[in-house]
C-alpha positions in Angstrom: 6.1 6.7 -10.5 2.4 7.7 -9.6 0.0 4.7 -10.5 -2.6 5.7 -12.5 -5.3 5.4 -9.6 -3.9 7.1 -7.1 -6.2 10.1 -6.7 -8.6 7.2 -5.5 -6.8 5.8 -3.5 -5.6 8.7 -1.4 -9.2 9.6 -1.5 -10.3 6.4 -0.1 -7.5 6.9 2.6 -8.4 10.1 3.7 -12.6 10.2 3.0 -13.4 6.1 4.5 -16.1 6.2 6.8 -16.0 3.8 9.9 -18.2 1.4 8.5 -15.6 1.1 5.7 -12.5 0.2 7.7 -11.9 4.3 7.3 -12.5 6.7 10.5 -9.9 9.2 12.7 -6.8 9.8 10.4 -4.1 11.6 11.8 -1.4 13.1 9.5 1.8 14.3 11.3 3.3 17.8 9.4 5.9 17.5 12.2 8.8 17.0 9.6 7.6 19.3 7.3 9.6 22.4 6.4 7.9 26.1 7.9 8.1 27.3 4.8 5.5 24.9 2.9 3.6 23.9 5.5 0.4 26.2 4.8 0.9 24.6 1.2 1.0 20.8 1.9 -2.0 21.1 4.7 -3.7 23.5 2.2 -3.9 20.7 -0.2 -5.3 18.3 1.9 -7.9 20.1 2.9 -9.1 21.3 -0.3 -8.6 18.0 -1.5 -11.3 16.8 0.7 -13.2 19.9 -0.1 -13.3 19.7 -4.0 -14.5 15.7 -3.3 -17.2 16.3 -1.1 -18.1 19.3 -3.4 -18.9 17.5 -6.4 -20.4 14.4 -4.7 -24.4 13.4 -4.9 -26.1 14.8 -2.1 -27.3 11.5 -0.9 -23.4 9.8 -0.6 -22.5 13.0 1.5 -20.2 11.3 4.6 -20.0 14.1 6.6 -16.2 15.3 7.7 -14.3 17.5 10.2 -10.7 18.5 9.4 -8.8 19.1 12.7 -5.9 21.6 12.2 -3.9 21.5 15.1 -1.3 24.6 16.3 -3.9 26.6 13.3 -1.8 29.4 13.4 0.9 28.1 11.5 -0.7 27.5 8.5 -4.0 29.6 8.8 -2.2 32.7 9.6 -4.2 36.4 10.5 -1.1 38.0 8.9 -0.5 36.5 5.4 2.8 37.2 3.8 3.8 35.0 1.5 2.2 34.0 -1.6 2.2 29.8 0.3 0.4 31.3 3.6 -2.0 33.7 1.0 -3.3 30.6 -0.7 -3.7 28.4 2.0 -6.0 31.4 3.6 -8.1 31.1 0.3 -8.7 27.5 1.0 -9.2 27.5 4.5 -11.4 30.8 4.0 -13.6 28.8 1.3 -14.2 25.7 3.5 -15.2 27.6 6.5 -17.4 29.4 4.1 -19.4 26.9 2.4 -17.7 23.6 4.0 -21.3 22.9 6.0 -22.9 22.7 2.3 -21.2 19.7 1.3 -20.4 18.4 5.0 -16.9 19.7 6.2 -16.2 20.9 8.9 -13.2 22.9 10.6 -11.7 22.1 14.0 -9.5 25.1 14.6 -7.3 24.2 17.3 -4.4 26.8 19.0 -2.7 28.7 22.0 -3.0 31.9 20.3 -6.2 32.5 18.8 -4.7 36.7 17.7 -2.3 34.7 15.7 -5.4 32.7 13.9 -7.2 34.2 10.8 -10.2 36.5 11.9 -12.2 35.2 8.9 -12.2 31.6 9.7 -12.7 31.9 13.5 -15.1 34.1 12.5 -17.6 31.3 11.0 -17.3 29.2 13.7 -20.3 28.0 15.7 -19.0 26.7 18.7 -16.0 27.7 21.2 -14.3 25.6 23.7 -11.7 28.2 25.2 -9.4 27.2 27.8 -6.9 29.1 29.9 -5.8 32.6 28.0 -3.5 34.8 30.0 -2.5 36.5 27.2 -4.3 39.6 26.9 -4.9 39.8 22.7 -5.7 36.2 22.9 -8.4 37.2 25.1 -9.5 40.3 23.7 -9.9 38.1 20.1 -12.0 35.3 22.0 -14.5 38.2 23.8 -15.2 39.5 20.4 -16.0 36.4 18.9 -18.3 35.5 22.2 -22.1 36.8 21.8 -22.6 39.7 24.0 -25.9 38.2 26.1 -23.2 36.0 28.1 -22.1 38.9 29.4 -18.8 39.2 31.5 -18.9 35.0 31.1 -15.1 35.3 29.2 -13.5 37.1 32.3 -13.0 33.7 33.0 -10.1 32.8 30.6 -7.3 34.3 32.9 -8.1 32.1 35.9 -9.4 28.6 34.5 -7.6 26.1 36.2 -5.9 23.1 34.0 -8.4 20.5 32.3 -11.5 23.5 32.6 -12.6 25.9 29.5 -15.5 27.6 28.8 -18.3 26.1 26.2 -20.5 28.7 24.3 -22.5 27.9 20.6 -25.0 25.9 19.0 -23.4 22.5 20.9 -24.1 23.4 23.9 -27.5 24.9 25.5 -26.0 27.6 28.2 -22.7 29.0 28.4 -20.9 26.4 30.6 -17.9 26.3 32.7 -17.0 22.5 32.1 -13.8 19.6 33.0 -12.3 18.1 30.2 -11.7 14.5 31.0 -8.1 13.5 30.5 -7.2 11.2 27.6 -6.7 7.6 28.2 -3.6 7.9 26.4 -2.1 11.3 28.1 0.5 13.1 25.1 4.3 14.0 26.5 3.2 17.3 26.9 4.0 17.9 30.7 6.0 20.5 32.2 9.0 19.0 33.0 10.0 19.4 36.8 13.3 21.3 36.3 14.0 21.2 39.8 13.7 17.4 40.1 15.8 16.7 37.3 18.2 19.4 38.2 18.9 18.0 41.2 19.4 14.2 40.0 22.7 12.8 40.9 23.3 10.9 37.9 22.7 12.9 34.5 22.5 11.0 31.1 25.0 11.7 28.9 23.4 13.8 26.3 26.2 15.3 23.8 26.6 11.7 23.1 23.0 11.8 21.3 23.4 14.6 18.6 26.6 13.6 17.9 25.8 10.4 16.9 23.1 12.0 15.2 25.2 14.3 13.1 27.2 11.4 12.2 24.7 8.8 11.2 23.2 11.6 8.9 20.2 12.3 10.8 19.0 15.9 12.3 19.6 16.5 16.0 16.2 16.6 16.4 15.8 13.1 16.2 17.4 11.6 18.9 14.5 13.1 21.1 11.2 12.5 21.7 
């Protein structure tokens, strides 16, 4: 059962500033079903929205919602009635979010797949490597024309470099993203190193324990 505070709570959770033993918050959706996902990071953010909306001016603690892989739940193609509604909120907060101090962090690998309407309202652009050709084409439109042929670029940025154009930074710029101190497990794995290993880990053992332990397959893994 729901205690009768917990709207404040959550809010507290989610809205904290630094200064209030609040900051960075980082919800994983990993586990969430496909199917709801646009619903349950919908929410969220127009949680945070409504809050900030109806807040005194002067108590404003600015926010900026990072939506990572944004084309799953801020889709250009809405077809169900979940992904239509998400749009709406996503749509509104890109809108009118810099009114009540939120902000939008749209983060993906394919920017065609992204609603035209949110990137649309965005101010700044850090675009890294695109060999994708619609993924390009999306990001040259959204790119101010006095920059010229500056977006050629995307097709042969080499790993860690992207392209910085908007309000953030003063000239177009070709920059080096510093790697994180704590690098994600996001590597290419070396096929041919591990193909060629002598001694292979026995992995039908994993998913079968899996299975009968109750769990998903997916699981076991990292």
């Amino acid at each position: 059962m729901l205690e009768y505070d917990y709207m404040n709570k959550l809010c507290k959770q989610l809205m904290s500033p630094a200064s209030q033993s609040g900051g960075v918050k980082s919800i994983d959706f990993s586990e969430v079903p496909s199917d709801i996902l646009p619903l349950m990071v919908s929410l969220i953010a127009r949680l945070i929205f409504s809050v900030q909306q109806w807040m005194d001016k002067d108590k404003f603690n600015p926010i900026a919602i990072s939506c990572d892989e944004a084309h799953l739940y801020i889709p250009a193609n809405a077809q169900q009635s979940v992904e239509v509604s998400s749009l709406h909120s996503f749509e509104r907060i890109a809108k009118e979010g810099r009114k009540y101090g939120v902000g939008l962090v749209v983060i993906s690998q394919r920017p065609s797949e992204v609603n035209h309407t949110v990137l649309s309202q965005s101010s700044n652009f850090i675009a890294m490597r695109l060999t994708n050709s619609d993924d390009q084409n999306v990001i040259k439109k959204l790119l101010p024309d006095s920059i010229g042929n500056f977006a050629d670029l995307l097709p042969i940025l080499d790993v860690g470099e992207a392209i910085a154009v908007g309000d953030a930074s003063l000239l177009p710029s070709r920059i080096l993203i510093d790697k994180p101190k704590i690098e994600p497990n996001s590597a290419t794995i070396k096929f041919w190193s591990e193909w060629s290993k002598s001694n292979v880990s026995d992995i039908v053992s994993m998913p079968e324990k899996a299975i009968l332990s109750g769990f998903p397959c997916f699981s076991c893994f990292p």
